[in-house]
N, C-alpha and C positions, 0 to 999 in steps of 0.2 A: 465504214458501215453505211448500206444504204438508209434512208430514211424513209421510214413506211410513210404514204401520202405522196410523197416526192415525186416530178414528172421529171421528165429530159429536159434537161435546159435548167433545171429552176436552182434558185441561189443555192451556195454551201450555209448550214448551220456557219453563225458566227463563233469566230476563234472565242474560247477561254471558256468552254463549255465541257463537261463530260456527259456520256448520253447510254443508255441501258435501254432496253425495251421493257415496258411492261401492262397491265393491262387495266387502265383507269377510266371508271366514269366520267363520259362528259356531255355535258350538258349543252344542248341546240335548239334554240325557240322554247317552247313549250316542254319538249320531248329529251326524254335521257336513255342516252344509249351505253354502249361498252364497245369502245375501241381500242385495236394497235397502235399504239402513239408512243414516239419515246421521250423520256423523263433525262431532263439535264438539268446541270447546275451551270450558272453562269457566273462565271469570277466576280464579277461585277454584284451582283447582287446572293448568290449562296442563298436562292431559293431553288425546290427543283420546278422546272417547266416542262410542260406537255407540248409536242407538237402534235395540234388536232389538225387534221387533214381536213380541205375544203374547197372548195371552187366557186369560179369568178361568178359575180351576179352582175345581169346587164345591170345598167340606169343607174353608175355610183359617180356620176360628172359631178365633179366637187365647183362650187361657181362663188360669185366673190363674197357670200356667205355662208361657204361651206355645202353642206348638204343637208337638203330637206326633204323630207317624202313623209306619208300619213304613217301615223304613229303602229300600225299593224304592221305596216312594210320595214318596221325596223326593229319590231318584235320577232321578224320569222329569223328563220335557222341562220344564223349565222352572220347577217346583215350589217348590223353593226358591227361586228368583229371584224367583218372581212373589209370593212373601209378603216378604219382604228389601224389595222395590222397594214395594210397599206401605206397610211400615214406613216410608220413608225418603217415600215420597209424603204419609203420617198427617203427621209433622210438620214437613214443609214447609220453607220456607227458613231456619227456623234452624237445619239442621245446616251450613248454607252457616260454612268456614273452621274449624269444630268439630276434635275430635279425637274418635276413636269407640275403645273396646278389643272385640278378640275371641279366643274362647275356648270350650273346652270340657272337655269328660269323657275326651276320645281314643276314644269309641268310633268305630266304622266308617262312613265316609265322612266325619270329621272334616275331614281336610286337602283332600278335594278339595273339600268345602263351604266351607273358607273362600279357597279361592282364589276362589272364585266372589263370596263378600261381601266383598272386598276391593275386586272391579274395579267394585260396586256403588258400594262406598262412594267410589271413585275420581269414575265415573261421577256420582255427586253432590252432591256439592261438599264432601264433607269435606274437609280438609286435611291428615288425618295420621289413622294407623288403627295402634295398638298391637297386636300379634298375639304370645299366651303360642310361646314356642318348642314346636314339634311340632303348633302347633294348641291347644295345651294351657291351660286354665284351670280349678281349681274354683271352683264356683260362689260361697262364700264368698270364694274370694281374688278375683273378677271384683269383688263388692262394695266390698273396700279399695280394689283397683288405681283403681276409681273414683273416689271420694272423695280419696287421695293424690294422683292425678296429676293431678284435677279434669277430667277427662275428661267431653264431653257424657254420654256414655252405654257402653252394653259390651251386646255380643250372648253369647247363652252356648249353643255345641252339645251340648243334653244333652238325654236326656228322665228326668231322675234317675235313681230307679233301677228304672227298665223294665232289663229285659236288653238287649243291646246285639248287633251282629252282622249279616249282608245279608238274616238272613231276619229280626230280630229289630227293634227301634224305634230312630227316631232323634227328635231334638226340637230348636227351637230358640225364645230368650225374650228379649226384651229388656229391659234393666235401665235405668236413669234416671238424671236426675244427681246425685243421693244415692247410687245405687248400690242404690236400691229397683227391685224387680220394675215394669214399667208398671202404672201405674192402667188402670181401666179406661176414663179417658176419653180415649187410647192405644190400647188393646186393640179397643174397639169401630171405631175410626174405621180400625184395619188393619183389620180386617175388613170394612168399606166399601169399603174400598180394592181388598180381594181381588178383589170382586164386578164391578166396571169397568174392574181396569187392563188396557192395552193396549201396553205400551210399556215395556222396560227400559233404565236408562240404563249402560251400561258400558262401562267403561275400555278401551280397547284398549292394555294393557299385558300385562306377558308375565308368568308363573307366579312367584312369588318362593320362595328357599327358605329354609323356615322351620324349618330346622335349625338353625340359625347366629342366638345374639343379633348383633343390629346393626341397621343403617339403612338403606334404601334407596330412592332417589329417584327419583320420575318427573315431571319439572318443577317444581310446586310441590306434590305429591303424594309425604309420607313415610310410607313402611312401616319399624314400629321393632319388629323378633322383642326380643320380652324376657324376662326369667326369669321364671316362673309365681310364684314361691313368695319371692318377696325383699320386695315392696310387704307383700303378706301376713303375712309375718313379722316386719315392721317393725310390723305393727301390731298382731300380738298381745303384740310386745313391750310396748307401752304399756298392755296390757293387765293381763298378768301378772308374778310376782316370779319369773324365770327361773333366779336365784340359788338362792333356796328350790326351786326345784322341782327343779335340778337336782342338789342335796345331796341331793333325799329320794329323787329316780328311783335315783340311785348306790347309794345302802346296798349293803350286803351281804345286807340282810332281806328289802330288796321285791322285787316280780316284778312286770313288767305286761305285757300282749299285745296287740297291736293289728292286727287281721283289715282289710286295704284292702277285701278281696273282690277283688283283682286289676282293679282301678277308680282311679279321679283321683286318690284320696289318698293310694297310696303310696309316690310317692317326693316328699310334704308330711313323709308319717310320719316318711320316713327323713332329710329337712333337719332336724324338729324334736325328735321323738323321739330318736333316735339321736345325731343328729349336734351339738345345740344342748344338749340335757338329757343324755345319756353313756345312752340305754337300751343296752343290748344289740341286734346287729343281727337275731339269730334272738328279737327280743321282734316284729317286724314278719311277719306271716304275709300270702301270696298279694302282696303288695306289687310284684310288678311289673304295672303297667298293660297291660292286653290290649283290643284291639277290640272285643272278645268277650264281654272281662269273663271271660276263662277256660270260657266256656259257662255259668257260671251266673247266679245273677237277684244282683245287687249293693242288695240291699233287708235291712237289718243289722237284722232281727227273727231269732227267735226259732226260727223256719222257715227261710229263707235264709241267715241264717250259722251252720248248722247243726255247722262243725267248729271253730268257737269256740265253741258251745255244750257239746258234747261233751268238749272240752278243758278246756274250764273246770267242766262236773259230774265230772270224774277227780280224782284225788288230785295230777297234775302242773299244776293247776289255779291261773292267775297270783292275785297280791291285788288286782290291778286288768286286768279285760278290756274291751275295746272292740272297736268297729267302725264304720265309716263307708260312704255308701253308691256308690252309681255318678258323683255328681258333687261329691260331700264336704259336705252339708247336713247329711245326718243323721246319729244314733248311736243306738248301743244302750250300753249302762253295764253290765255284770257285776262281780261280787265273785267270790269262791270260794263255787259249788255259789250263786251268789245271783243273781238280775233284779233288778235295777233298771226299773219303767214309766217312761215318758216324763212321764206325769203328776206323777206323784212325782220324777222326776230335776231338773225343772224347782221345783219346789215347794223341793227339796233345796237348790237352787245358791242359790237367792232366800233362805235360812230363813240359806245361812254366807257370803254373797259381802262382806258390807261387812268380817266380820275375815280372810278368807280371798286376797281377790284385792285389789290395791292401787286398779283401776282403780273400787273402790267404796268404798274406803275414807271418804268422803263419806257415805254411805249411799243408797240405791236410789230415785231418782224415782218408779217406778212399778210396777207388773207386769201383765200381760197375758197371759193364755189364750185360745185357739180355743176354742168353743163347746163341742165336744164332746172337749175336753181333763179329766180328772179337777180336780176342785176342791178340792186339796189345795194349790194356790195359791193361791186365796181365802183359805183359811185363818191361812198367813202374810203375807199383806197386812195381815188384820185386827189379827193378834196386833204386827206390825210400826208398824203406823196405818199405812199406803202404801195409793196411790192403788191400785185395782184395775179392770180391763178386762176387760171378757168380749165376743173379737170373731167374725164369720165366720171360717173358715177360707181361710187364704192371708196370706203373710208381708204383702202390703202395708198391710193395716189395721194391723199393728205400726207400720212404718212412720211412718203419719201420726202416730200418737202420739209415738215419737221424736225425730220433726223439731219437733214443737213439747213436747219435752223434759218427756213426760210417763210416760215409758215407759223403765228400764234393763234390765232381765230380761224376757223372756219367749218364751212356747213353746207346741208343739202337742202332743197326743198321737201322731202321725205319724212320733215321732223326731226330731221339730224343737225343738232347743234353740237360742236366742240373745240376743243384748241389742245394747244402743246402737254399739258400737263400729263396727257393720257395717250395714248393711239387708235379710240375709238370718240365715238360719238355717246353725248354724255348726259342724258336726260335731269337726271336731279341736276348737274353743273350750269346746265341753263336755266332753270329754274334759282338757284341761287346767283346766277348774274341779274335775272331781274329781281328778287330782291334787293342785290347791293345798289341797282341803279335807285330803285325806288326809296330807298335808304339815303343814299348820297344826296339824291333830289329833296330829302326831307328833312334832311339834317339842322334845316333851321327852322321848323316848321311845328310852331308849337303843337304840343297836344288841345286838340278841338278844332286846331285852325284847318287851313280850306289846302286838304294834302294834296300830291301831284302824283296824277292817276296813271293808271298806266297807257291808256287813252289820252295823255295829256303829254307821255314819252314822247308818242308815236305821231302827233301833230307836230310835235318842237322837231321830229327828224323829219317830216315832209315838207317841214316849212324850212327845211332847211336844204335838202336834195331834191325835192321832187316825190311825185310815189311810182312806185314800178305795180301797175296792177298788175296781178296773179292770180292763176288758177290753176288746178290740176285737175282733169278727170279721169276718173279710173273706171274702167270695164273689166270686172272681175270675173277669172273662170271661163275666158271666153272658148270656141271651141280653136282648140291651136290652129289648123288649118285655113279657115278661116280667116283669123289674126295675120296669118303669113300674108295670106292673097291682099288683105290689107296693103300693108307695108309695103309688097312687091309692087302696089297701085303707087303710093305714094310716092316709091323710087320713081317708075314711071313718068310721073308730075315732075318730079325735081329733075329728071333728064331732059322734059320738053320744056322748061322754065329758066330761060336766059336772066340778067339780071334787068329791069325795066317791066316786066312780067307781071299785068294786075290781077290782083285778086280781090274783087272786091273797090275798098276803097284805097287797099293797101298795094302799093309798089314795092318790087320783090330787088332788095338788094344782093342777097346770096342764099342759093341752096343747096345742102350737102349732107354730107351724112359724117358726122360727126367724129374728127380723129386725131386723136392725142400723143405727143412725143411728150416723154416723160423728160424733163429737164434736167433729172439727179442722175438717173440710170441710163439715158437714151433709148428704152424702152418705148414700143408703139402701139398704140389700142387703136383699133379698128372697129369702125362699125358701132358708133357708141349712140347714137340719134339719130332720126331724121330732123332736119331742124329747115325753118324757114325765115329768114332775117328781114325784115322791109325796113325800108328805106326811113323809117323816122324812128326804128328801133324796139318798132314791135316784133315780135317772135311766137314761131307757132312751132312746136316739136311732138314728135312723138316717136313713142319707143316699146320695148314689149320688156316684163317686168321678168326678171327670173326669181322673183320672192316667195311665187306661190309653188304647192305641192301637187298640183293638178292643174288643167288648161293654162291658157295664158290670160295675162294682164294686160290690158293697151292701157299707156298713159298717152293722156293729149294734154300739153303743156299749153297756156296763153298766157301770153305778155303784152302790156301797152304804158307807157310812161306819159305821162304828165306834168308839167311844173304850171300847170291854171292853179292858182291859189282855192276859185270857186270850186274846182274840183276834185279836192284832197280827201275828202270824208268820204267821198260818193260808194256806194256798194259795187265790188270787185265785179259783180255778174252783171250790174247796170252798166256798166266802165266798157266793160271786155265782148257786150251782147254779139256787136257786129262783129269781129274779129273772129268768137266763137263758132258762127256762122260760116265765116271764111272756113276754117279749118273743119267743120263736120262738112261742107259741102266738095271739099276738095277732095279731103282723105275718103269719101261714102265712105266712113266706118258703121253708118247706122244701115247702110245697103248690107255689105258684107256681114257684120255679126248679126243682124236680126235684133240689134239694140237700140231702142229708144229714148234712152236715156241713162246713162253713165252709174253705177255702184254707187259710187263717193263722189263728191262735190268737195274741196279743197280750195 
């Protein structure tokens, strides 16, 4: 029989199907129409499916967080289906009898999106599809849920932390069966797929509510609503000494704050914080999750979480501040009146994890930084003897290293902190490695007496490596062309730039463009930085962001090390002024974009 929709060339229906014509409403964006479509059953699951006819939409390049575009743009006719279907066309019949989890951040259009990849996943031969209650999963708990339940794989609707909202972004990624982000030889083959398909396969089942944990069946097709935060919790259990943490949250002395941004992590915060370790419930701020994100951007720098910044340079200022962001990956760390970089946060946890956390008590396989992460990681690699990694950016190169058990700690300068336990990057898990160190450090330390701050961490490591000052500046939304003519200047510079090449005060040991052999797979990345290396091991990088849903992002990376003991405190922008200088005068990024001054300061 042919198949109404069907073009020349395109796939056969998959075997173990029976298929009739008939003539079923179906629903496209906003609009409901009445098509030809035909109604099968598929062995595997003994639901009937509809094939709705459809066609490719430009702009569905899946990138190493999936795809992102403004929350309208995946509202219209068929958008989301048609990359969903995609996905599930990339790899073929082995999801045939699978179990699939899905989830997200809650931002807006969450639940009507995943009714939609539900009846997809129906439609294709999975056999049971895990759905966080409300729609709900962060992206670190999508990780465990995976791995515990051994689950094929997990969808995650987020676009991190973009702001959220019907005018604002939405995104969705899929995860593996590790519970790692897709490779990219995944990533590219949906996008193949985007470009021909014609034909979605789904479920003709009716809405489920996913209010209510439980089970529900549609032949041999189960939908099981479960608790977002219990898989997850089990597994930070095995992570951490919940004991210890919970005697040292309780004092009478400590204080700690924890900003959700009114995003995925707060009511993690409040199962884990609160409710597992005894914080205080007013220690949780913005903590209910909003569509919205409350209206503002859920990106836990320095800039956007601007009222835990505030709060914490005041005198009511906790001894431990955090925050996490739109889908719970990241964090930012504060002390009283102190930053913690991401650079250093990670370099931190890796320098106290084997006396600090049980789950390293063994000591640390390996560590691993993003390229244009500070190298203050390196450092304790070296002083540790541990293997060390310097990869592209994007959690999956972590990843590869883990699965072949090379890799326990590691992180990005983006707010990404994580290790082995998971295959993402894990905001609440760094957040509970500095408690454990603050714990361990305190452990003898009566109540009243004079506790060891987290400012008092972070000297005991520069007096002990050095500091790597860090910065990042981001140019948000710039106009992409622009951005380009950029970057194509800077190749420029690095082609006429031998090594002995001053800039400044700085003598240029190497410049390149940044490119990675994968060590597990022999896999090659290309193209991953512009980077500039001088000769005393400052570095100046930069790169164009693919996080956002519109224009580009330029990141300018600065790096400068020191081991002067007078100059360990010193503020990262007094540290880095001249270096800074080098790199705006090199890259004219402030000629090209018409930018005077950077979004975020990092």
């Amino acid at each position: 029989m042919q198949l109404l929709g069907k073009r020349a060339g395109a796939a056969p229906a998959r075997a173990g199907r029976s298929t009739a014509v008939a003539k079923i409403p179906v629903v496209a964006g906003s609009r409901s129409r009445v098509l030809s479509t035909i109604v099968m059953a598929t062995a595997a699951t003994q639901v009937p499916v509809k094939e709705v006819p459809t066609k490719p939409i430009d702009g569905q390049k899946t990138g190493t967080s999936g795809l992102r575009k403004k929350t309208k743009v995946f509202m219209s006719d068929n958008y989301l289906a048609n990359w969903v279907q995609s996905l599930f066309n990339a790899l073929g019949d082995e999801v045939a009898g699978q179990s699939l989890a899905l989830g997200g951040d809650g931002r807006y259009f969450g639940k009507e999106a995943a009714q939609i990849i539900v009846k997809l996943a129906a439609g294709n031969g999975f056999k049971k599809i895990y759905v966080g209650k409300d729609a709900i999963m962060a992206t670190p708990a999508m990780s465990a849920f995976i791995r515990r339940r051994k689950a094929y794989g997990g969808l995650i609707m987020s676009a991190s932390h973009n702001p959220g909202g019907p005018e604002e972004d939405f995104g969705i990624k899929f995860n593996y069966t590790a519970g790692e982000p897709a490779p990219e030889k995944i990533t590219d083959k949906i996008y193949g797929e985007t470009t021909s398909i014609n034909t979605l396969q789904m479920a003709d089942i009716p809405d489920v509510d996913l209010s209510k944990v439980g089970v529900t069946t549609f032949g041999g097709f189960e939908v099981e609503v479960v608790d977002p935060i219990a898989d997850y919790l089990a597994t930070l259990k095995e992570v951490f000494d919940f004991g210890m943490l919970k005697a040292f949250v309780t004092r009478a002395d400590f204080s700690m704050v924890f900003d959700a941004m009114h995003a995925v992590t707060g009511p993690y915060a409040k199962a884990i914080f609160v409710e597992e370790l005894g914080a205080k419930p007013e220690s949780i701020k913005n903590g209910v999750a909003l569509p919205d994100f409350g209206g503002g951007h859920p990106d836990p720098n320095l800039t956007y979480a601007h009222d835990l910044v505030e709060l914490q340079w005041s005198d009511a200022g906790a001894m431990l501040g955090a925050a996490s962001d739109g889908d719970g990956d990241r964090n930012m760390i504060l002390g009283k009146k102190f930053f913690v970089s991401p650079s250093d946060s990670v370099a931190m946890i890796a320098a106290n994890a084997q006396a600090c956390i049980p789950y390293f008590k063994g000591g640390l396989k390996g560590v691993a930084r993003s390229m244009p992460t500070g190298a203050a990681l390196d450092r304790v690699a070296a002083k540790l003897g541990l293997p060390f990694f310097e990869t592209p950016t994007g959690w999956k190169f972590f990843g590869n290293l883990m699965d072949a058990g090379k890799c326990s700690v590691c992180g990005e300068e983006s707010f990404g902190t994580g290790a082995d336990h998971i295959r993402e990057k894990d905001g609440i898990f760094a957040v509970l490695c500095w408690l454990s160190i603050l714990a361990y450090k305190n452990k003898d330390v009566p109540v009243g007496g004079q506790l060891v701050t987290v400012e008092d961490v972070a000297a005991e490591f520069w007096g002990t490596y050095g500091r790597n000052f860090f910065s990042r500046y981001d140019y948000e939304a710039c106009e992409s062309a622009a951005a380009e003519k950029m970057m194509d200047h800077v190749r420029s510079v690095i082609a006429a730039s031998p090594a002995g090449t001053k800039f400044g005060a700085f003598e240029l040991a190497t410049a390149d463009d940044f490119e990675y052999t994968d060590p597990i797979d022999g896999s090659v990345a290309k193209g991953q930085g512009l980077r500039f290396v001088f000769t005393d091991g400052s570095r100046i990088i930069f790169r164009l962001s693919g996080t956002g849903s519109a224009g580009a992002t330029i990141r300018m990376y600065i790096e400068q090390y020191t081991d002067d003991k007078a100059r360990l405190k010193e503020d990262a922008q007094v540290a880095l002024k001249d270096i800074i200088k080098v790199a705006l005068d090199l890259s004219k990024l402030q000629e090209f974009t018409g930018r005077d001054k950077p979004t975020v300061i990092t």
